[in-house]
C-alpha positions in Angstrom: 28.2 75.8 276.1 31.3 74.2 274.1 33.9 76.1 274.3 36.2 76.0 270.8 39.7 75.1 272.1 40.8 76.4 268.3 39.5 80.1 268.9 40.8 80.2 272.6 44.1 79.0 271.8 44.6 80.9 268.5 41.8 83.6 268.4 39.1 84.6 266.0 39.3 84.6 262.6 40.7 88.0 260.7 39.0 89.1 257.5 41.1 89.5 254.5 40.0 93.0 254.7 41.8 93.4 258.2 44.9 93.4 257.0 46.0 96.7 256.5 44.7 97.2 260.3 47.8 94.8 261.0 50.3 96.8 259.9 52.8 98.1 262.5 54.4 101.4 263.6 58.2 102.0 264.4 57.8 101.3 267.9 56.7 98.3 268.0 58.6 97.6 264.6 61.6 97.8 266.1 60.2 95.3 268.7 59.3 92.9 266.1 62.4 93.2 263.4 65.3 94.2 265.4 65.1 91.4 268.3 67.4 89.0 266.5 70.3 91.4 265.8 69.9 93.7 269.2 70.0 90.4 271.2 72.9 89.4 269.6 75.0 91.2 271.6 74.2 89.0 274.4 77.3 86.3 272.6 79.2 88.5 270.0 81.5 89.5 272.2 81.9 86.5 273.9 82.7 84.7 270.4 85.5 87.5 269.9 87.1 86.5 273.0 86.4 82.6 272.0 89.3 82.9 269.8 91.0 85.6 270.8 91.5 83.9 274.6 93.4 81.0 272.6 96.9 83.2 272.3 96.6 84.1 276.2 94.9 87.5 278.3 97.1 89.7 276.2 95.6 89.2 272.9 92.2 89.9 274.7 92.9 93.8 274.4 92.3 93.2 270.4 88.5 92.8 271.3 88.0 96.4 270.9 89.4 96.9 267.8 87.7 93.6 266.2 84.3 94.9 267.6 84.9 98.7 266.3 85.5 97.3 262.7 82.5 95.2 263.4 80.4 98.5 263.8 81.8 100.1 261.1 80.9 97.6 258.6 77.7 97.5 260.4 77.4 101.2 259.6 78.2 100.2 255.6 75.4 97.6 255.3 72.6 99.9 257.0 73.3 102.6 254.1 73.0 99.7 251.6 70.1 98.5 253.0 68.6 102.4 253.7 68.7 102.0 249.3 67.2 98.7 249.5 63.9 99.9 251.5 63.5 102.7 249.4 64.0 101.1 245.8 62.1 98.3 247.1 58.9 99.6 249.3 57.1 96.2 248.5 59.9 94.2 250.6 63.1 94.3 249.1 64.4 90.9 250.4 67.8 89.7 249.0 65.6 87.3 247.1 64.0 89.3 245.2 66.6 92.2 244.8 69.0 89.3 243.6 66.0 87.9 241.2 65.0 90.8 240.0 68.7 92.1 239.2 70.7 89.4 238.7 68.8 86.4 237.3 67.3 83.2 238.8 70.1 81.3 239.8 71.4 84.4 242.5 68.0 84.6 243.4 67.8 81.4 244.4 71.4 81.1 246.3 70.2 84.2 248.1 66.7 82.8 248.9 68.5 79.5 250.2 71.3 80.9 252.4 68.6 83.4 253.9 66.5 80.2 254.9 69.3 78.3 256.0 70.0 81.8 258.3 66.6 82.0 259.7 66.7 78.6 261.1 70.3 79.1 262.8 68.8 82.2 264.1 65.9 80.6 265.8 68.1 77.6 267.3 71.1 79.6 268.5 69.1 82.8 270.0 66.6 80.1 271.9 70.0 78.3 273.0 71.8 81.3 274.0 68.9 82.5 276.0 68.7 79.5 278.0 72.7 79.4 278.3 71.6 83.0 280.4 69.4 81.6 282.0 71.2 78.5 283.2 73.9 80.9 283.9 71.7 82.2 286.8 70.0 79.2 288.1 72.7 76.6 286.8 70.0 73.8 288.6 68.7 74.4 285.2 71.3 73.7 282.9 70.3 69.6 282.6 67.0 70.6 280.7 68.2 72.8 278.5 67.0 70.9 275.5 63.4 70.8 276.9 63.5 74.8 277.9 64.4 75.3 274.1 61.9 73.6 272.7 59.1 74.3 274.6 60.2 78.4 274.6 60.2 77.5 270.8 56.8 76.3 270.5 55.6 79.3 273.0 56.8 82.0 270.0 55.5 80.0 267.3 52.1 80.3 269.0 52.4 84.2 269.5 53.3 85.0 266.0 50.4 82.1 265.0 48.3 84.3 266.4 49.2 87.4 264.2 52.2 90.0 263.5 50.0 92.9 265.4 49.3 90.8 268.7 53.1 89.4 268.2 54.3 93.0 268.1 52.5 93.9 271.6 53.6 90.8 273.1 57.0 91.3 272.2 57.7 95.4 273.3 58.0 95.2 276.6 60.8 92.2 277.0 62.7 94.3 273.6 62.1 97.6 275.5 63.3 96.5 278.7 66.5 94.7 277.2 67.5 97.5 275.6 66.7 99.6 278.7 69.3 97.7 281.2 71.8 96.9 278.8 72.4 100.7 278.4 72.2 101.0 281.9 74.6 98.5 283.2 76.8 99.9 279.9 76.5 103.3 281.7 76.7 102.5 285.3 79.6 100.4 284.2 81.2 103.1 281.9 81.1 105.6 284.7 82.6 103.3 287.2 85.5 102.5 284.7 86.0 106.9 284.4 85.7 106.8 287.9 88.0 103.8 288.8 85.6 102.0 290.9 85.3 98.7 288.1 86.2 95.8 289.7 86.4 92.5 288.8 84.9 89.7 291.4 87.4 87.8 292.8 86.7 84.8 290.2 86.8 86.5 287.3 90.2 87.6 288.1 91.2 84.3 289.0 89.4 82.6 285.5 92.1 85.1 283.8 95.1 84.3 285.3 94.3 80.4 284.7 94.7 81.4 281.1 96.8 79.5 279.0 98.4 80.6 275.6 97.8 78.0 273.1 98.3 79.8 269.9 100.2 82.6 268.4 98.2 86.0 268.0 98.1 86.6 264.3 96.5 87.8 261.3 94.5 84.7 261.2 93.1 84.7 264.6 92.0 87.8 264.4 90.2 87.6 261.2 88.7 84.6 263.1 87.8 86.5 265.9 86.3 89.0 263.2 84.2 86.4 261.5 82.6 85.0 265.1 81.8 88.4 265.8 79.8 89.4 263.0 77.1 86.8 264.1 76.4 90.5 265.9 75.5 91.7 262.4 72.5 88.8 261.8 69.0 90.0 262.1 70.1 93.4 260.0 68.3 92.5 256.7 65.5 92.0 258.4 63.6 95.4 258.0 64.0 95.7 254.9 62.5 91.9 254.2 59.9 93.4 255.9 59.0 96.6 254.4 55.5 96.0 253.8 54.3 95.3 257.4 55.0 99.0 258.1 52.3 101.3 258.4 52.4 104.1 255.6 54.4 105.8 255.0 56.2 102.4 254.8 59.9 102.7 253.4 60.4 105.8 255.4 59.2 104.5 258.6 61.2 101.2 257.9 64.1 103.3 257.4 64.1 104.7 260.5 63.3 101.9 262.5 66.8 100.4 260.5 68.7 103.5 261.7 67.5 103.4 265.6 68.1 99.6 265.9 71.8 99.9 264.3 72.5 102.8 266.3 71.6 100.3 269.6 73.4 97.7 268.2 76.5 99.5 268.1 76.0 101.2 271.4 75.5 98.0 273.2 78.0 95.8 271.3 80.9 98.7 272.0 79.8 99.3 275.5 80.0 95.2 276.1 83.3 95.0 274.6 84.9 97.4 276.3 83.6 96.7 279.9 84.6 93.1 279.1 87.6 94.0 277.8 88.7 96.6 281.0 86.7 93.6 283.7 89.4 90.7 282.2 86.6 88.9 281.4 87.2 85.3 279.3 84.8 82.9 278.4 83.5 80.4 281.2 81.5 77.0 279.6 79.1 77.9 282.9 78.7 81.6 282.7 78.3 83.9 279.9 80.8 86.9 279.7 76.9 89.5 280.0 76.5 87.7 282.6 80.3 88.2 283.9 80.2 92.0 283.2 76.8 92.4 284.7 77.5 90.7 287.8 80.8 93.0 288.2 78.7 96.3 287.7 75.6 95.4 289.7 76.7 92.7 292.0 74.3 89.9 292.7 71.7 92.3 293.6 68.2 92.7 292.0 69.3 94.6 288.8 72.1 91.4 288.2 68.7 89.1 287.8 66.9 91.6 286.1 69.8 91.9 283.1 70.0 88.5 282.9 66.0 87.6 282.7 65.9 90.3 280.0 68.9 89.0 278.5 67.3 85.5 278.4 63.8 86.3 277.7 65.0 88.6 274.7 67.3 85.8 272.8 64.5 83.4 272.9 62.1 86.2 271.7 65.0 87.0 269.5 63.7 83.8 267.1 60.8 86.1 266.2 62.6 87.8 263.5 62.6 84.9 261.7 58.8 83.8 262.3 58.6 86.9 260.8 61.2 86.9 258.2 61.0 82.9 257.4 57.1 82.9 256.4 57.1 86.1 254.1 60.2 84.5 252.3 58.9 81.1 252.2 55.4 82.6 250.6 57.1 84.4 248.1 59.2 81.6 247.1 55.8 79.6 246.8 54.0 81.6 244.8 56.7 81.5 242.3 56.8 78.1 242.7 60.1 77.4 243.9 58.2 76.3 247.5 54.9 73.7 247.8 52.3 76.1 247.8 50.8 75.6 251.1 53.4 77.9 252.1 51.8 81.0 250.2 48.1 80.6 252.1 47.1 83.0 254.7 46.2 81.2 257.7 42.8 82.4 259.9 45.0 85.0 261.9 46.5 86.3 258.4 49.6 85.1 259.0 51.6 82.9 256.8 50.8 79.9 259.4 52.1 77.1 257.5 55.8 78.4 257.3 55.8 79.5 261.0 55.3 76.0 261.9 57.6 74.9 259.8 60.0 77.1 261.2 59.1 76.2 264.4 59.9 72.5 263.6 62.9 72.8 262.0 64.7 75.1 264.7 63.9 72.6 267.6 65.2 69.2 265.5 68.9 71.7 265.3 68.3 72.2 269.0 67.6 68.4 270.2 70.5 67.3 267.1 73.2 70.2 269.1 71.7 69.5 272.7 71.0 73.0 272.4 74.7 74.3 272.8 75.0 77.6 271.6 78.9 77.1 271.1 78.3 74.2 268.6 75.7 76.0 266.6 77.1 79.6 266.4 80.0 78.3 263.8 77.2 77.8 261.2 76.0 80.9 261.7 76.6 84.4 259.7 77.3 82.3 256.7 73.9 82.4 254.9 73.0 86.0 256.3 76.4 87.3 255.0 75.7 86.2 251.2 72.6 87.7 251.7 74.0 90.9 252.1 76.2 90.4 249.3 73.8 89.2 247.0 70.9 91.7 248.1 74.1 94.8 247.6 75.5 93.5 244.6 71.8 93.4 242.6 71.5 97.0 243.9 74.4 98.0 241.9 73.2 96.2 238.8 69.8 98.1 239.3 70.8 101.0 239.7 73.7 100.7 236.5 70.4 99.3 234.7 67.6 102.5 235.2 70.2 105.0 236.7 68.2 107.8 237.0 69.1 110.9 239.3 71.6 110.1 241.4 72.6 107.0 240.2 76.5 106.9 240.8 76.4 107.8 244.2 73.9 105.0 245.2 75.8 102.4 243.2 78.7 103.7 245.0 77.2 103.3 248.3 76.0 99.6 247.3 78.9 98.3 245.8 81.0 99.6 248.4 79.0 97.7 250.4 79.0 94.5 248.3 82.7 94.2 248.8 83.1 94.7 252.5 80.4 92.1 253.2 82.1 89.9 250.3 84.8 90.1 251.9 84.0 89.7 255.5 82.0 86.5 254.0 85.4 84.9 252.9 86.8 85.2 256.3 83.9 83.9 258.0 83.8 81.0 255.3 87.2 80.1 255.7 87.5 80.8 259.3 84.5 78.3 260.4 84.4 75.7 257.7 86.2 73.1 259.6 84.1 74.1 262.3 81.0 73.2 260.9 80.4 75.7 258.4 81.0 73.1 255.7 77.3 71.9 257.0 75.9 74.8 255.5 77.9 75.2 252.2 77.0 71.7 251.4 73.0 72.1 252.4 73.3 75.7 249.9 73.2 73.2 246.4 70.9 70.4 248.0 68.1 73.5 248.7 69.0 75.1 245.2 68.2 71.2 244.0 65.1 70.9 245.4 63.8 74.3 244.5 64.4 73.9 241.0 62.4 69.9 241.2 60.1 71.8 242.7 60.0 74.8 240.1 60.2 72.0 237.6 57.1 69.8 239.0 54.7 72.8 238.6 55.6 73.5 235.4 54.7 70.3 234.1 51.5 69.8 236.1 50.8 73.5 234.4 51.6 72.3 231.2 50.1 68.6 231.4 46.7 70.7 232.5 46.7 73.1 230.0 47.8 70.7 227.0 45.2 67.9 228.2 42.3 70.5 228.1 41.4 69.5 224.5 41.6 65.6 225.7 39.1 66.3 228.8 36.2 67.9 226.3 36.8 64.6 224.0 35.9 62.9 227.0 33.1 65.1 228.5 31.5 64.3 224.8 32.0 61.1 225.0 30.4 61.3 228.5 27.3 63.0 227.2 27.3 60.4 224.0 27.2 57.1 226.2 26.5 56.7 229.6 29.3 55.8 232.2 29.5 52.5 233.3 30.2 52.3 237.2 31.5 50.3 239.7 30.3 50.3 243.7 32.9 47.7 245.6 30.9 47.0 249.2 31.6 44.9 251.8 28.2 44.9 253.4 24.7 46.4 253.2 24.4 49.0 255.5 23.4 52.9 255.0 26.4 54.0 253.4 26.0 51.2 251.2 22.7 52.4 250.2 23.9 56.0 249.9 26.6 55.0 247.1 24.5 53.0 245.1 21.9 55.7 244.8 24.4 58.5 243.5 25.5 56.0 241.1 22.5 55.3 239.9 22.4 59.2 239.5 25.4 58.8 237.5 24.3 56.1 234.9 21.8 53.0 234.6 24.5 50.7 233.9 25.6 50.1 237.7 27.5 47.3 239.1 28.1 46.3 242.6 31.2 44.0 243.5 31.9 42.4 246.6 35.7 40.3 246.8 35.2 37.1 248.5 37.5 37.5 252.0 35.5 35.5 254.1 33.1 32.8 252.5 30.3 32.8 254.6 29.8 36.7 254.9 30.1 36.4 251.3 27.3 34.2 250.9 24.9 36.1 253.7 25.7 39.1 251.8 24.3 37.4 247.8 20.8 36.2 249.9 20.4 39.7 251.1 21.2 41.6 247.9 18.4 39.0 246.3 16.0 39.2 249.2 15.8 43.3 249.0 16.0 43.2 245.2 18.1 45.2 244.1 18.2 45.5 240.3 21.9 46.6 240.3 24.1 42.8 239.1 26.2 41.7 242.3 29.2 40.5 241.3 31.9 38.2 243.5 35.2 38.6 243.0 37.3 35.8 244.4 40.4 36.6 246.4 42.6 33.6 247.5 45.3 35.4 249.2 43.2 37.7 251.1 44.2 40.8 248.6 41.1 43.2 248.1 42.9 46.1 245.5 44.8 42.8 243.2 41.1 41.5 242.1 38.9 44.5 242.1 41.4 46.1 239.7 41.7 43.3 237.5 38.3 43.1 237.3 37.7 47.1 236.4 40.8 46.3 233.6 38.1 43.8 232.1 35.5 46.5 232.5 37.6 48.7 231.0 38.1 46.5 228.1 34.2 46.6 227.5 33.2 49.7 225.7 36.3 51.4 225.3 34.7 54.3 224.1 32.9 54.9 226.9 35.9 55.2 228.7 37.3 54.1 232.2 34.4 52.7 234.5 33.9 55.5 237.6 34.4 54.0 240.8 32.0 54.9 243.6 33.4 54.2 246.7 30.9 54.1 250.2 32.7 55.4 253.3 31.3 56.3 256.6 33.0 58.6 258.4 33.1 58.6 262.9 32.0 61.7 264.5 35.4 61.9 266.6 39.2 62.1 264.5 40.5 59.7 266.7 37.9 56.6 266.0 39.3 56.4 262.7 42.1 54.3 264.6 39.2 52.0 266.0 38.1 50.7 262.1 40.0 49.7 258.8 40.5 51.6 256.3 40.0 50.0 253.5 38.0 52.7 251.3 40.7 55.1 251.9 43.2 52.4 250.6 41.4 51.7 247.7 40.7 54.7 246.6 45.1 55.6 246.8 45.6 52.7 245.2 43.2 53.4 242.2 44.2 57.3 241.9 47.7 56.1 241.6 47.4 53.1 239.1 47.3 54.5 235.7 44.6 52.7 233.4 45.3 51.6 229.5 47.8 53.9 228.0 45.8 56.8 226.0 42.9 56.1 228.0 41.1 59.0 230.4 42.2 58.9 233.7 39.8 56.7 236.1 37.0 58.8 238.1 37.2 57.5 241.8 34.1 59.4 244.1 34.1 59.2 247.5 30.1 58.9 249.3 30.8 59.4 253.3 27.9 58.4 255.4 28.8 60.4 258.6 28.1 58.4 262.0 26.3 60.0 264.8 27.8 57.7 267.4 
């Protein structure tokens, strides 16, 4: 029995009909659209004390106050986005709330810094999970590269494989994340009540080491804000998703947006603080989770267990975006703004296309930033941040625009919104542009560039079909009227040979075959043959003196051409066999697939009808 590799690996083919069995409930929801910003807090506090460690261990107490503000403009955006999922129970992506609200151009910039976001967030959650990982076995930290990209291609395959099977897959390492982290944030906040929180010996020695290189100020700590909020990433992501939600689908996407901010700001508090009360500053070989876990639980079995969760959840984190990248990128394609392959369906009715080009994407970032969290987290936040700005400030024009009952106190809630994340968006721009952030604010027009050639490109072929339509029945008449002439280049007589020259013959009598003269003596052996097994078709030798085979042959169909000009360009019947196996293609030229490029792509006398190439394979059973 062969066994299809395709099936195994991928499964069996969904029916279009299945889909609404594919929809998910909150639990695993919350597994599926909350990864990314729950596992965040396995580096937001660490990029808090990043900058905050920079004016010496005093200036570290401000990590509580920076995280608190964190959580309250946390607290801001889910009500926004609460509005969002109920005004937009079809997926109310900043995209399309931007689009729809505030014209193409925001749309677009929304669209674009989202994109932008869901690659970061696939490269710097893979990254930092490895970083916990090498934290624990630091044996591992030279193939860092290799883990990411191979733990990449692992979640590509899951969610290839279908957002229901993904969701299953991807409860139990969420679940069990979430489980320790409030446990070691508990054991460790009882400890701290009690007084029994200690710091290992080397932690307490990594803080004393501290040196003051800078003077706490305003602008640090609006720096340290803007590396935290890389804690806030992943939120928009319900409410992109609104319509993979079983019904009733805004409410249960609601609530799933309410329990996973909720966690976030448990977690991300809890962190802080214990970090914060531990003396904990940022090591280049051990992350501060790691730090603070390792002072609560010791080196014992729950230490390993936090920090395998921790791991295995940041590189599953990169699921939110194989789940937020592929919807966006098929809505973006079916309004054209996207090459359409990026709209199909693939067998496991998922958007297959845009999840490998996720996939691809994220791991050139990792191999280009050797996979160092550090060096990819300052072009973070940036495109998720105008997002929210975007996605809040076309909820106020909607809801100014139908009002309805209401009315003022949603805009209210929305446009407060709008200017807190506007705000915190001018920090973060201004603190991380010279570190890298630049990157992203110059990649913003390039993407809005290239979505509007690609708007552009449809258009035309749209209007170049539809206008042309009048030309093609001209043509089809004069097809009708006069009988094509047609053209059948060979090389030899074999049985593809013979198979092209009888479907031209069922195409018109006036057939013609032409051979170009590469090689003299095949050349002659093939003229006694073509006489010898009568063939009633004219052969025709084209000669060749610098070995070309497209120059002649389309030279010589210009003089066709020329003959007849109502009849219109000759058809050209091309005889191809094709191996059994892909890879013998490699093991023969070919020359029928380059003539038939180069005659699609050379444009025959101006106001003529395009030329007709058809392909005749002759498959080979060897």
């Amino acid at each position: 029995m062969t066994v299809n590799w395709r099936r195994l690996i991928l499964g069996n083919p969904l029916a279009t009909s299945a889909i609404e069995l594919e929809r998910i409930g909150k639990f695993r929801a919350l597994a599926v659209f909350s990864s990314d910003a729950l596992s965040s807090v396995a580096y937001a506090t660490e990029e808090i004390l990043l900058v905050l460690v920079a004016a010496g261990t005093l200036s570290l107490d401000f990590s509580i106050p920076v995280a608190a503000v964190i959580c309250a403009l946390l607290a801001v955006v889910t009500a926004s986005y609460w509005q969002t999922i109920h005004a937009y129970p079809n997926g109310g992506g900043a995209f399309i709330v931007a689009l729809d609200n505030l014209g193409e151009f925001w749309g677009l910039l929304a669209a674009a810094s989202l994109l932008i976001d869901y690659v970061l967030t696939v490269a710097v959650s893979v990254s930092a999970g490895v970083f916990a990982l090498t934290s624990a076995i630091p044996s591992l930290h030279p193939y860092t590269v290799a883990i990411c990209v191979f733990s990449i291609l692992v979640v590509m395959w899951i969610n290839i494989r279908g957002i229901r099977e993904s969701a299953g897959i991807f409860a139990v390492p969420t679940y069990s994340f979430i489980f320790l982290t409030l446990l070691m944030v508990g054991v460790g906040g009882v400890a701290l009540i009690t007084g029994h929180l200690h710091a290992p010996p080397d932690i307490e020695m990594a803080h004393a080491a501290v040196k003051t290189s800078e003077t706490l100020g305003i602008v640090l700590l609006l720096r340290a804000f803007a590396s935290g909020c890389t804690a806030m990433t992943g939120v928009e992501a319900v409410s992109n998703g609104v319509p993979a939600f079983r019904s009733p689908s805004p409410r249960n996407a609601g609530l799933t947006l309410v329990w996973m901010s909720v966690l976030l700001a448990l977690m991300f508090l809890g962190i802080t603080t214990l970090a914060d009360h531990l003396n904990i500053v940022p090591r280049d070989a051990e992350s501060v989770v790691s730090q603070v876990a390792r002072s609560v639980f010791g080196h014992g079995a729950l230490y390993y267990a936090v920090q395998f969760a921790t791991a295995l959840i940041l590189m599953l984190a990169a699921n939110t975006s194989f789940a937020g990248f592929p919807m966006l990128a098929s809505v973006l394609a079916r309004s054209s703004y996207l090459p359409r392959q990026l709209g199909n369906l693939g067998d496991r009715l998922a958007f297959t296309n845009g999840i490998v080009a996720l996939a691809g994407l994220a791991a050139i970032l990792i191999i280009v930033f050797g996979g160092d969290t550090n060096a990819l987290v300052p072009l973070y936040a940036v495109g998720v941040f105008i997002g929210f700005s975007l996605s809040q400030g076309g909820m106020v024009a909607r809801w100014i625009r139908i009002r309805g009952k209401g009315w003022g106190a949603k805009a209210l809630i929305n446009g407060f919104g709008c200017i807190c994340t506007t705000v915190a968006l001018v920090v973060i721009v201004e603190a991380k542009l010279a570190e890298g952030a630049w990157l992203i604010v110059l990649l913003l027009p390039v993407l809005l560039f290239l979505f509007r050639a690609i708007h552009r490109h449809y258009d035309l072929v749209t209007r170049e079909l539809s206008t042309r339509l009048g030309g093609t029945g001209k043509f089809l008449r004069a097809l009708q009227a006069h009988e094509p002439k047609v053209v059948v280049p060979i090389s030899k007589i074999h049985r593809g040979t013979l198979s092209a020259l009888s479907h031209a013959r069922s195409l018109s009598k006036d057939v013609t075959a032409v051979v170009v003269n590469i090689e003299p003596r095949a050349t002659a052996e093939l003229k006694l043959a073509w006489q010898a097994l009568g063939f009633k078709e004219p052969l025709v030798v084209l000669e060749s003196p610098y070995r070309s085979i497209i120059a002649p042959l389309t030279d010589y169909l210009q003089t066709v051409d020329a003959r007849d000009p109502e009849r219109g360009p000759a058809i050209v019947v091309l005889p191809q066999f094709v191996p059994r196996r892909w890879w013998q293609n490699i093991l023969h030229n070919q020359t029928a697939l380059m003539l038939r490029t180069a005659l699609l792509y050379r444009r025959v006398a101006e106001g003529a009808e395009a030329r007709i190439v058809v392909d005749v394979p002759y498959h080979l059973k060897a």
